[in-house]
N, C-alpha and C positions, 0 to 999 in steps of 0.2 A: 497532519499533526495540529491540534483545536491547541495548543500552548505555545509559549516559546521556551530555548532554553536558560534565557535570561529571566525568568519568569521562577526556575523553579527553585530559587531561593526561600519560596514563600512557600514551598512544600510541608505539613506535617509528616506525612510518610510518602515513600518514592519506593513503587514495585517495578520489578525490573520479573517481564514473564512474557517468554519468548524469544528475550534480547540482552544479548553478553556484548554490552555496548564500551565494556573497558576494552573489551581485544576487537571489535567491530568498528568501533565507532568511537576511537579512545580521545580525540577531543573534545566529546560532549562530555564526557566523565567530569569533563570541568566543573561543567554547570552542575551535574547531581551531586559533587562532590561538595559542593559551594552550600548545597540544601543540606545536605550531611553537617557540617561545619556549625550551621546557623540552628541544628536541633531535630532535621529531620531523621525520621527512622528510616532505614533501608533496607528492603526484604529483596531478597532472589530465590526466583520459584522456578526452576532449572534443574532436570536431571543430572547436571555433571556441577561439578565444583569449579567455577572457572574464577578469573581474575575478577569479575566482578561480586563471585559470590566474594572474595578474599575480603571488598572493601565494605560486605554489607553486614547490619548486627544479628541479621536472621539468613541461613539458607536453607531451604525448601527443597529437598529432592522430589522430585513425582516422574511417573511412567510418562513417556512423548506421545503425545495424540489424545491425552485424557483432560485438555486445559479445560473444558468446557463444564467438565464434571466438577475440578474446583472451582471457576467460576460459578457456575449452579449452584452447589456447596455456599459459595458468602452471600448469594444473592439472598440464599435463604434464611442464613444464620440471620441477615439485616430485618429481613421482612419479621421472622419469629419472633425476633427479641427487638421488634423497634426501631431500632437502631438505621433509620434512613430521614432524610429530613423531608419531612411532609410541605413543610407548606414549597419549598422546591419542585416537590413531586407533585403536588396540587395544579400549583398554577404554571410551572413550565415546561408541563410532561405532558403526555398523553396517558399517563398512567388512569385519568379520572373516565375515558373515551369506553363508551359501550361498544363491545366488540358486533360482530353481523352473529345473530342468535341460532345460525346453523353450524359454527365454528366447530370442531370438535380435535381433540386432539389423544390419542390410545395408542398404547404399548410402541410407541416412536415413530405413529405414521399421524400427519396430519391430514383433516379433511378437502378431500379433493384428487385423491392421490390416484393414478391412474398406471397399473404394474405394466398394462402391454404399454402406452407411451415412456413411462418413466418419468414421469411428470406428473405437477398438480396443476388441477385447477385452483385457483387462488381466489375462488370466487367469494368464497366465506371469511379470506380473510380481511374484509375491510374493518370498516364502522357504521353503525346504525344512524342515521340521519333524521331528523325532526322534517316538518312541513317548509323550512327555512335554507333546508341544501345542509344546516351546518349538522356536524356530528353531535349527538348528544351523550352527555356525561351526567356524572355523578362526582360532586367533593366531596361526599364522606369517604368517597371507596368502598361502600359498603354492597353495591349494587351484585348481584352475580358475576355479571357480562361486563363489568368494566375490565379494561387491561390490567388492573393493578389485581383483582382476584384470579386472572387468568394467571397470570403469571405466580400468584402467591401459590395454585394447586396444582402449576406444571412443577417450579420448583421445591413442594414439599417433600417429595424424594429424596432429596439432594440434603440426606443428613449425615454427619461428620461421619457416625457409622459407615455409609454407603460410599461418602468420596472416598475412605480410605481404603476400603475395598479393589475400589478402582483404580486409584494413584498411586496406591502404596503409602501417600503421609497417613502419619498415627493418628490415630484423634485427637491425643492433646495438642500435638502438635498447632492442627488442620483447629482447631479451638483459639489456639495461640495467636494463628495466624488472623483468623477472622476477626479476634478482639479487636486487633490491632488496626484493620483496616476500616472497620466500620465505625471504631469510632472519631472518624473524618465525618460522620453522615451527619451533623451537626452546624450550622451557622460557624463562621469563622475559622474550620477546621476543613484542610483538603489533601488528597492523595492525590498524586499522578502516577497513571501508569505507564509501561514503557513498553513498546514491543518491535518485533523486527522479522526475521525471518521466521524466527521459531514458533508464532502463531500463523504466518501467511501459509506457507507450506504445506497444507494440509487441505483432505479432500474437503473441508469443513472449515479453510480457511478463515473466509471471511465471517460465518459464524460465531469464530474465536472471538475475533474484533467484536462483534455483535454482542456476547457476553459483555465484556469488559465494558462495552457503551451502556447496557441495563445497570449495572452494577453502578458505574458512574454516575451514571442518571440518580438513580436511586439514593446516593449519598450526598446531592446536590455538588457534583465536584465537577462538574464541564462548563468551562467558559469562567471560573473565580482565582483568583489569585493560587500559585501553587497547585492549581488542578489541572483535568484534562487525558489528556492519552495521546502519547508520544511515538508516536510512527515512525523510529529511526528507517531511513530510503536504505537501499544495497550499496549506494555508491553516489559520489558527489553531485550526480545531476538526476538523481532517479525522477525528484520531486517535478522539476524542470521538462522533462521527457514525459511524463503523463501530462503536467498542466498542458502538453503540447501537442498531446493526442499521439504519442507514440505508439499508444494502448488500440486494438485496433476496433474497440466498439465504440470511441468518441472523436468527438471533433473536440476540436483545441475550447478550452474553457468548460470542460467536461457539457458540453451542449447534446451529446447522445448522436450517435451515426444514426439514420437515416435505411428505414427495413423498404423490404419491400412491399408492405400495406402502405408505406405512406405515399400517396397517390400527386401529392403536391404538399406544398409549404404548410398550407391551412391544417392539414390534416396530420402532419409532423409536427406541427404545434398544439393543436389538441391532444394529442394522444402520449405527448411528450412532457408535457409542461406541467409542475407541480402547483395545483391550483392556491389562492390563499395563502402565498409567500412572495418571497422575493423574484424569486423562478417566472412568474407574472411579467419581469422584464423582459422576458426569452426571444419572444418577437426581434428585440431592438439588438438583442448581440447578435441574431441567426444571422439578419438580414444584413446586420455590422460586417460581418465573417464574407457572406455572399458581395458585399459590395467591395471588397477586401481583397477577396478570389478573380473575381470576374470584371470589376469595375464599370464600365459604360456597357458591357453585357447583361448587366446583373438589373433588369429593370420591373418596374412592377406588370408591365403589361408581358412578360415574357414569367411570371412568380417567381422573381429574381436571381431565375439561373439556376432553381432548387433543384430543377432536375439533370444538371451535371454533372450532380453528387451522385455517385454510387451507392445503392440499394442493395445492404445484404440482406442476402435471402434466407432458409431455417438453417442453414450451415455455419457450422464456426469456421472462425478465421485464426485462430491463436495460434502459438509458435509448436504445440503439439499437433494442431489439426493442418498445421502449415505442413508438418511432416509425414501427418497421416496419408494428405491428398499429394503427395509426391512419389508417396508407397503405392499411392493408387493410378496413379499415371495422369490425374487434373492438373496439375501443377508443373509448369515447363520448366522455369527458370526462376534464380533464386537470386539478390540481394543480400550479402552480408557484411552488415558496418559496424566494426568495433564486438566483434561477438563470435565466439569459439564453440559453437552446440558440439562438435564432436567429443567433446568434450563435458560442456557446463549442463548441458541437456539430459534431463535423466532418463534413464533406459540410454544411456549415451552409444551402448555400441550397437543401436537401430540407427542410427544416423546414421554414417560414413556406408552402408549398406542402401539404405532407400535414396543417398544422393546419386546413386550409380542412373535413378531414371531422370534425373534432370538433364535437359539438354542443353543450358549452361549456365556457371555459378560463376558469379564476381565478389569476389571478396574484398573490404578496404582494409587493411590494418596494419600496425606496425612494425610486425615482426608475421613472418613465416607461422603458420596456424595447422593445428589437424584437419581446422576445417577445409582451408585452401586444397591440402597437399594429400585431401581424403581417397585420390584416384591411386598413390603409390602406397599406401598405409593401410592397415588395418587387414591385412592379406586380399587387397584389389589389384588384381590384373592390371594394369594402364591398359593393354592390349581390348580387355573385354569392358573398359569404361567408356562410354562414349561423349561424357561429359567435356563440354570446355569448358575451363577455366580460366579466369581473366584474376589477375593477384594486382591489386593497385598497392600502390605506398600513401599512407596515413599521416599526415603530420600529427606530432606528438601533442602531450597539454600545454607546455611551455612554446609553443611555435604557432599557436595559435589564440587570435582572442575572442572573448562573448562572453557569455553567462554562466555560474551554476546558481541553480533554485536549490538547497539545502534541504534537510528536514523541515526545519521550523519555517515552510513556504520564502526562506530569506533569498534575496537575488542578488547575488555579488558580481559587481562584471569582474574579469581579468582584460591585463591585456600582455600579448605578444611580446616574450624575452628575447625572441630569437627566429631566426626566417626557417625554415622549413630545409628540414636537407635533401640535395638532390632533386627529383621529381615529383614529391611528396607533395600531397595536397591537405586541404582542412576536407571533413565531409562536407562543406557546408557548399565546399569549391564543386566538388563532385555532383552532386546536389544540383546547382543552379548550371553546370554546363549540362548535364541531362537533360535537362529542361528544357533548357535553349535548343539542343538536339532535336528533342523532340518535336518541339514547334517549328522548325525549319522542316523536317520532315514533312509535318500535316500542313504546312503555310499552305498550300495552292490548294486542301483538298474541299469540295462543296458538303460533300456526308454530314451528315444530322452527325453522325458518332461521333467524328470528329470536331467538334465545337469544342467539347470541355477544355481539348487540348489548345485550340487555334488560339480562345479568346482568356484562356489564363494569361493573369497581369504577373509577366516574370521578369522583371526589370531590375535584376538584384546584380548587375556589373557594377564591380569600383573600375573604374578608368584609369586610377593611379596607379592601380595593383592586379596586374590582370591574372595573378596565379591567387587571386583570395575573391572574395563578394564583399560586398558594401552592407556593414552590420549593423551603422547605425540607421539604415533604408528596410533592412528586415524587421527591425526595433522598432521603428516607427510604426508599420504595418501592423505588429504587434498591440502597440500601444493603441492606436488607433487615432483618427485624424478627418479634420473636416473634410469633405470631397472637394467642395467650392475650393479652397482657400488651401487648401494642404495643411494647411497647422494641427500640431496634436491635439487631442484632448487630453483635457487636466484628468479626467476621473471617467470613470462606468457612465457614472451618472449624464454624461451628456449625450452618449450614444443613441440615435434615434432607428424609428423604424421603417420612416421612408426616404431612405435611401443617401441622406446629406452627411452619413458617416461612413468612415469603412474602421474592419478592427477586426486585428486576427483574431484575438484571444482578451476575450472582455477581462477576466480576473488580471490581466496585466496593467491593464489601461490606470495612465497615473506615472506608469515607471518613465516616460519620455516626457517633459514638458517644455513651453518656450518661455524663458526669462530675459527681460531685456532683448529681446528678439534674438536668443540665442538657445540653442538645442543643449537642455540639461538631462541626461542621462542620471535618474536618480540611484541605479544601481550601481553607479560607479560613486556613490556617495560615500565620505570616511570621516563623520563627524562623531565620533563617539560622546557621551554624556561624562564630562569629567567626574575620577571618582568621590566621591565624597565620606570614604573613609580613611585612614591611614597606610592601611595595605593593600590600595591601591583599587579595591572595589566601588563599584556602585550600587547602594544599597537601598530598596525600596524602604519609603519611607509615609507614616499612617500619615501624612497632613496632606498626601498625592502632589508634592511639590517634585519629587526627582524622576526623569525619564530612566528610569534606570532597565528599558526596555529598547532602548537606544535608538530611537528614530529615526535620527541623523547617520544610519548607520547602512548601507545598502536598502534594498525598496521592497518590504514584504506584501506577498497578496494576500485579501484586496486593500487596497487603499491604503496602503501603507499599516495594515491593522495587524498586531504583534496576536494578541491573544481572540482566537474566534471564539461568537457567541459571548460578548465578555457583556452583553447586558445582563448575566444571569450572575453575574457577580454583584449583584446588586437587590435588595428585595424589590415586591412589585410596586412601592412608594419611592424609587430611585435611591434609597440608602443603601450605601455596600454593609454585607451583612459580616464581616470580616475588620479586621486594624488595619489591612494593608488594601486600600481604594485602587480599583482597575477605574472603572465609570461611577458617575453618579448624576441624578440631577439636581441643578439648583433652582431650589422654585424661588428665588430673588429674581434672575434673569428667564423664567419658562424655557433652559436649555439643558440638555444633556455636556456634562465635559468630563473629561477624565487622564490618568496618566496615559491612557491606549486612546485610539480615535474610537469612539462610539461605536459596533456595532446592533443597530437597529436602526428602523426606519424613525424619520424625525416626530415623532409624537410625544405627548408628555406620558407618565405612570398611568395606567388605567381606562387610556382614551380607548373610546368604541365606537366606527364607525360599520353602521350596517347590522348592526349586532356583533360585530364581532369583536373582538379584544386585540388592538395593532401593536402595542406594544410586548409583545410576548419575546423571547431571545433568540428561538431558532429560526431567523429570520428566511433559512432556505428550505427550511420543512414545512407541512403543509401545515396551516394555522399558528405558525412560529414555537410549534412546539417539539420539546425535545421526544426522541422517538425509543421508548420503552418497546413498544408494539413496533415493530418493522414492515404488519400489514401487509400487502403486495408487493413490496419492493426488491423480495428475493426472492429466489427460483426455486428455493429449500427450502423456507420454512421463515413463519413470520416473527419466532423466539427461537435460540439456539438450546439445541437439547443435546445431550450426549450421544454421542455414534462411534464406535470404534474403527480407527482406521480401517482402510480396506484389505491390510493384512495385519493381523493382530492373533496373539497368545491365546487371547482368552475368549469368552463370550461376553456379550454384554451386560452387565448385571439391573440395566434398569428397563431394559424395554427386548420384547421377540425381535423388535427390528436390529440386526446385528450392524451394520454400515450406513452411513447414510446413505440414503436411494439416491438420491439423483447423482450420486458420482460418475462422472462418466471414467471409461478403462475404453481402450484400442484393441481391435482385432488386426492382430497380423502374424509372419510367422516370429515376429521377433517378441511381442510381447505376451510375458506368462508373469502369474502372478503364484506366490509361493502360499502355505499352510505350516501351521504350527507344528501337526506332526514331523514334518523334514525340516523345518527350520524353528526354533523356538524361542531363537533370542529377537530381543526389539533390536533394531539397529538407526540409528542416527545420525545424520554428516549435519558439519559445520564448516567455518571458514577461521583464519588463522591472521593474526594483524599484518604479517611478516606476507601474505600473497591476499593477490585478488583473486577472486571468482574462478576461470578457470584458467587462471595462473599465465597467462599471454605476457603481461607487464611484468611479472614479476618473475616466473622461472627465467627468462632471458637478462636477467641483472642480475650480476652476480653475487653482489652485495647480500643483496633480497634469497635470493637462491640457497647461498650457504649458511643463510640465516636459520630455512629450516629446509633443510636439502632430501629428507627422506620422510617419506608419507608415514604414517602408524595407525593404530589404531587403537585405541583406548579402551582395556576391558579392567574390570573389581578386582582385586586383590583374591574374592571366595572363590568367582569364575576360573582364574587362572589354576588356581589349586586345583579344581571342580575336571578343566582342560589339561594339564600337566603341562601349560604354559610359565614361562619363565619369561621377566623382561628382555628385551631385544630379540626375541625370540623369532622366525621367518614362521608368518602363520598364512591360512590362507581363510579368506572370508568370501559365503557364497553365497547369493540367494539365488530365486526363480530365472532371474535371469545373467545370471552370470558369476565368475568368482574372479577376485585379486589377490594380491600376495602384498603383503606388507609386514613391517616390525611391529610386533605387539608392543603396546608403553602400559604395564601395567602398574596399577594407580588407583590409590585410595579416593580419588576424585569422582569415582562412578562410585553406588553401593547397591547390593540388591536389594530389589523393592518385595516388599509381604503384601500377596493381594488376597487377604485374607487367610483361605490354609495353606496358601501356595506361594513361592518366590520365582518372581522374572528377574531375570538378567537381563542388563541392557549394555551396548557396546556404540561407540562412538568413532567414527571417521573424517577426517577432514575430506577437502575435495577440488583440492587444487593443481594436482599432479597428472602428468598425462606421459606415457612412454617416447615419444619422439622430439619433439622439439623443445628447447630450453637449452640451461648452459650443462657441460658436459658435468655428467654423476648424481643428476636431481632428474633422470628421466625414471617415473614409476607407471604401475598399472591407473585404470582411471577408475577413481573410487564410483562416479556413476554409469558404471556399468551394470550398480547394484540397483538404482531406486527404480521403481516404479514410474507408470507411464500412467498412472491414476489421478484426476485432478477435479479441481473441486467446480461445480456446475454452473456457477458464477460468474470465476473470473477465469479460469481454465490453467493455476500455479498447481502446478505437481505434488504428488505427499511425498517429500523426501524427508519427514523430520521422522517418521515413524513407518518403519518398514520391516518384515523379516529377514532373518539370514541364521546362518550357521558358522563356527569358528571351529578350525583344525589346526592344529601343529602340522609344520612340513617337516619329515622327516626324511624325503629323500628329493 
């Protein structure tokens, strides 16, 4: 999330597309609410009617899996009619960058595309380069091969005509809407957008994102007061668990795991390292991270232990290819902490079937799981499973303390209401006695293999509490700290690269520091900025006198910095181009200062060293500039173009390529994938405020349970007529790979969409419910027994927002 949400008071309008953040995420509503209040507009672009369309002045229905097509749709409207702010786009885009003059891009296949690998080569898509190394541009824009004409002739397609074709909005509508948002694309005026699952979810996920960031870019709104794009997480520590490398292609401070071309350190830094940015520091946090892991192992005459790291090879590791290779008998034994797949996983009922080849499963969690108990469930034999299972007890969120990293990157510690009942551990206890296990195992043994293990520094006992670990000792680590002297460092910035630091995770460093020679924890900080109006707000204010981004308030990364990229809040003479100042500089004092901490390097407006321009704002992209063009950076495609889910209604209407290509889909016998002739409704699951994810927490409280105690499904008022469905009706819902039985809720909150001479019907599910465990009369079928095992080539999240199926009355 490049905003905060104390930030989006300064909103002109606030799009909410992807994300129904009143029933997800209903705290932050605060904050949109608060921009609502002060004058912003509020659009929601969401096929159903939810609680957040309730609160907004515009809602948007459109077909699921087509965002990319309205996004295309405003990119164009902007560019056509002007309406983008150039001199933003000039100096801190890449929009001016001459593309590589062999680029080509036809009927929705980009150059380089390869059918038998399923792959591009990416080789065309860089930048053309002068005798100087640097990329060479054009400021008019007027050039062919700059990104701003490429992009101007991939998106001339994209007319109100053609999106509505595809989405279903009308054209006035789809007019309406664009008025509205582009004219943000202007000095002093900003949109934020918001999203959540309902853009990730999709074979073309991250493409979504990729839209919405062009778009942005283009109306100068990333990094200025009230702008940006809003990444509501799944859940209180999603943010936290990636900056931590939960994700399995990164090391902690998104530093990139380590393949198997990288032959040593050198060479993992070449080939890793974003040249012409900040990312130039890379060297000093790798080697931070290595002295960190390995300590008095980690030296330069050994390339400081870089080859302890595991090296993945062309094989994915993600939590689908984690189940594909358990299907296929690679995969022995499984780990599972805090997490329900027989359930939350889509294609859910391949699980509890391909766990039968694991030879054995540990589960940690709080409550009795389908996944745990998957050997008597699901019609498994216990007799013919040969799996063990080991079920630990979980201590809960209240019985234990640490961190959550929030959306807006915020770190709040908690601490410990209560001990732990019975034998119940934190993960974190689990975690560090593993450890310890495992090193007394390898202690005596000489093997090269065994090193990573011997000479890991796991030294995370509290002595006082020997059923917990010592948090503020992981914290530290984290933080990061001198070797000599142990003391932390204050910031990034002092992290070195040979070898007198250690630090888990650079983008933290800062949150631990010593005052008075005592250990300040700045995430457990609670100084809020008192308010400075009557009812009780803090209200940014044009003179940049009020924190009203609350500083004093937990410890955001990096640096305590609220709003990323906020030099672009400012034009390229350091003036903010807006009434309400994020940064600015003062040429009284030759210094940058602002209500946020500075992001950029310290230079003044305009400096050039080397030829090149330091001051620019994306300080972690490559020449500080914002990335219109994505270039090499994805696996897809270096602009997002329209692709129709992998199961979809209709055909494409802009391009022969119906899907995008590099989706990857599983062979096995469990996954199949469905066609419009047998199934021809779109179908879509959501989540509900009343349960989390796959309902572990909340089916077993009763409270929560009888709050919403039977699954439904959500179909049109036309549909139901269309089905001779009736509300509360027992229907049963089916695709390719499976069907359930749930109460139809039907509701003017869906409507069907016109995609041109023809009308789809779309149907909605929640996905929280499973037949076995929970409190008694809330056990239902499992709604992802429907989605698809299809994901996007990326990051490998499943398409469950847009899938087929078919709807029947049960009649007997």
């Amino acid at each position: 999330m490049t905003t905060s949400f104390w930030d989006l008071q300064n909103s002109d309008v606030i799009v909410f597309m992807g994300s129904n953040a009143a029933e997800n995420h209903p705290i932050s509503m605060k904050w949109f609410l608060r921009g609502k209040e002060k004058g912003a507009k509020v659009i929601v672009i969401d096929p159903r009617y939810t609680r957040t369309a309730a609160k907004a002045d515009i809602w948007v229905p459109f077909r699921s899996g087509t965002d990319i097509a309205v996004l295309g749709g405003l990119i164009n409207y902007a560019i056509q009619n002007g309406k983008f702010h150039r001199e933003y786009v000039v100096k801190y885009t890449n929009a001016p960058l001459l593309v590589h003059p062999d680029f080509q891009f036809h009927d929705g296949l980009f150059s380089g595309w390869d059918p038998e690998k399923k792959a591009y080569d990416r080789s065309t898509w860089g930048f053309q380069t002068g005798p100087d190394g640097q990329p060479l541009r054009d400021e008019t824009l007027e050039h062919p091969q700059t990104v701003f004409q490429h992009i101007k002739r991939i998106y001339s397609e994209y007319t109100p005509e053609r999106v509505s074709q595809i989405t279903g909005i009308p054209v006035e509508t789809f007019l309406k809407l664009a008025e509205i948002i582009t004219d943000t694309g202007q000095p002093g005026k900003a949109a934020a957008f918001v999203y959540a699952m309902g853009w990730t979810q999709h074979t073309k996920g991250v493409q979504n994102i990729r839209a919405a960031t062009i778009l942005q870019l283009l109306l100068g709104n990333i990094g200025v007061p009230g702008g940006g794009i809003a990444a509501l997480r799944g859940h209180a520590n999603v943010q936290g668990a990636t900056d931590l490398a939960v994700l399995w292609h990164d090391l902690p401070g998104y530093l990139g795991i380590p393949n198997e071309s990288h032959k040593d350190l050198a060479t993992y830094l070449e080939k890793t390292t974003t040249k012409d940015s900040f990312w130039e520091n890379k060297p000093k946090f790798m080697i931070s991270l290595l002295k960190a892991w390995y300590g008095e192992a980690a030296r330069p005459d050994n390339d400081w232990a870089f080859h302890y790291i595991p090296k993945v090879d062309s094989r994915w590791f993600s939590h689908y290819d984690i189940f594909q290779s358990i299907y296929e008998g690679t995969v022995k034994g499984l780990f599972v902490f805090g997490q329900n797949p027989a359930v939350g996983s889509a294609n859910a009922g391949k699980i509890p079937q391909v766990m039968k080849n694991l030879e054995w499963l540990v589960v940690v969690d709080i409550f009795a799981t389908e996944t745990a108990d998957f050997w008597h469930l699901f019609g498994n034999d216990p007799k013919e499973v040969p799996t063990e299972v080991f079920f630990l007890p979980a201590a809960g969120p209240l019985e234990k303390e640490g961190s959550f990293t929030n959306s807006h990157r915020l770190i709040q510690w908690k601490h410990k209401a209560i001990e732990p009942l019975g034998e119940s551990r934190t993960d974190g206890w689990y975690a560090v006695q593993l450890g310890k296990r495992l090193k007394a195992l390898y202690a005596n043994s000489t093997a090269k293999k065994d090193e990573p293990i011997r000479y890991l520094v796991w030294d995370y006992d509290d002595p006082e509490n020997p059923n917990d670990f010592d948090h503020l000792k992981v914290l530290k680590e984290i933080n990061g700290y001198e070797v000599a002297t142990g003391k932390p460092v204050s910031g990034f910035g002092q992290l070195k690269d040979d070898g007198s630091t250690a630090c888990g995770c650079w983008i933290y460093s800062g949150i631990l520091v010593e005052e008075n020679g005592q250990l300040v924890n700045k995430a457990d900080s609670r100084k809020p900025t008192p308010p400075n109006r009557p009812d009780g707000w803090v209200e940014a204010r044009a003179d940049g006198t009020t924190d009203y981004l609350h500083h004093g308030w937990g410890f955001c990364w990096p640096a305590n910095r609220r709003v990323l990229y906020n030099r672009a809040s400012a034009d390229p003479e350091g003036k903010p181009w807006g009434k309400v100042p994020l940064v600015w500089f003062d040429h009284a004092t030759g210094q940058w200062k602002g209500v946020d901490v500075p992001d950029m390097l310290p230079v003044k407006p305009g400096e050039v060293r080397m030829g090149v321009r330091f001051d620019t704002p994306f300080i972690m992209k490559a020449g500080g500039l914002g990335g219109i063009w994505g270039g090499t950076s994805l696996v897809d495609g270096p602009v997002p173009v329209h692709y129709e889910p992998v199961e979809s209604p209709v055909q494409n209407l802009l391009y022969r390529q119906q899907n995008i290509p590099t989706a990857r889909t599983y062979q096995s016998p469990y996954d199949h994938y469905g066609t419009p002739d047998k199934y021809p409704l779109v179908v879509t699951t959501y989540r509900l405020t009343e349960h989390l994810t796959s309902g572990v927490m909340t089916r077993n409280l009763p409270w929560l349970a009888e709050a919403f105690a039977v699954p439904f499904v959500e179909i049109s008022q036309e549909l139901a007529r269309e089905k001779g469905i009736r509300n509360g009706d027992l229907v049963e819902v089916e695709t390719a790979r499976g069907r359930i039985r749930v109460r139809a809720l039907v509701t003017a909150r869906l409507k069907p969409l016109r995609l041109g001479d023809r009308v789809v019907h779309e149907i909605g599910l929640p996905i929280h419910w499973a037949p076995f465990s929970g409190v008694a009369g809330v056990q239902a079928d499992i709604t992802n027994t429907l989605t698809p095992q299809a994901v996007d080539a990326n990051v490998q999240i499943q398409e469950s927002k847009a899938f087929l199926g078919n709807i029947r009355k049960v009649t007997a």
